[in-house]
N, C-alpha and C positions, 0 to 999 in steps of 0.2 A: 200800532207798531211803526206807521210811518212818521207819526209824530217824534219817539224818540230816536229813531234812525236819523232824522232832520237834525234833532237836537244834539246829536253824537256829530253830525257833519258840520255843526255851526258849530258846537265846541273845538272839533279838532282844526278847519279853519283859521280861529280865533287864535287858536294856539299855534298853529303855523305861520299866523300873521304875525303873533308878540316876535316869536324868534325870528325872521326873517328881521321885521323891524328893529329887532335889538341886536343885527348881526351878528343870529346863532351863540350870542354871548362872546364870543368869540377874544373879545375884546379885553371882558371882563376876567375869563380864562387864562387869559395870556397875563396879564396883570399881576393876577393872583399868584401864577406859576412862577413869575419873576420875584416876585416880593417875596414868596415863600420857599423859595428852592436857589434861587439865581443868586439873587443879592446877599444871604449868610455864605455861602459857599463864596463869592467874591469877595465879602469882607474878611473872612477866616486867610484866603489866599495870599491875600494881599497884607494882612497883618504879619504872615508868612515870611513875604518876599520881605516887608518893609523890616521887622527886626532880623530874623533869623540869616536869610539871604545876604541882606543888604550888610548886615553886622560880621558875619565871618569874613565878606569880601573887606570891609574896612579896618577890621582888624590883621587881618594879611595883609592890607595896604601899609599899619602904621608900621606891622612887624619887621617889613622886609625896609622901609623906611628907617628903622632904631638901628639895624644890621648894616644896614648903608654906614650910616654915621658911625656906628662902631669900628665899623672893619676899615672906615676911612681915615682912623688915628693910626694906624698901622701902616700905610701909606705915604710914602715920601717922595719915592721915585728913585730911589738908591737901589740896584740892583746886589750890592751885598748885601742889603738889608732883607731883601728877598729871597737870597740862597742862606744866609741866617737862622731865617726861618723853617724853610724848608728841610735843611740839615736837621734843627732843632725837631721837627715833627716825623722825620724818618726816625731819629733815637728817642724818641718817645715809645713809639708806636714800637719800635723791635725791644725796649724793656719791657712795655707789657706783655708782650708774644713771648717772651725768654721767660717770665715772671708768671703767668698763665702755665706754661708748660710745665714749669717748674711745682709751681701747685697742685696742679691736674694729676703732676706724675704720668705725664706722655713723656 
């Protein structure tokens, strides 16, 4: 019996030694964790930011850019040109409201 009690305490020892020497793994654990959990999840993320994100921001960017430049031919700096208009968009706006009503039958 004491011979394998011996040999139970030089096995486990031995095996306290690998892991302590191979710092508990520790190393290798963290590695693994990274490569197989960290790095898909970062890559998915970032393919995320880089079309989805990045693409609705640039396209607001160009849209509100094309809206510039349009709304900028209307623009002269003539202020009857701008009560014109205005005029113009208040009688639009009360034909469709007269013309709605009218079809509604309110």
């Amino acid at each position: 019996d004491l011979k394998c009690t011996v040999c139970k305490t030089c096995r486990l020892k031995k095996y306290a030694y690998n892991l302590s020497y191979n710092k508990w793994y520790f190393d290798e654990i963290y590695d693994g964790f990274i490569n197989m959990f960290i790095l898909p999840i970062a890559s998915l993320t970032s393919a995320f930011d880089k079309y989805i994100v990045d693409g609705f921001v640039n396209f607001t960017a160009v849209m509100a850019k094309l809206k510039g430049k349009f709304l900028s031919l209307f623009q002269d700096g003539n202020v009857q040109t701008y009560a014109m208009f205005m005029f113009g968009g208040i009688v639009f706006i009360s034909f469709m409201l007269i013309t709605l009503n009218f079809v509604m039958g309110y």
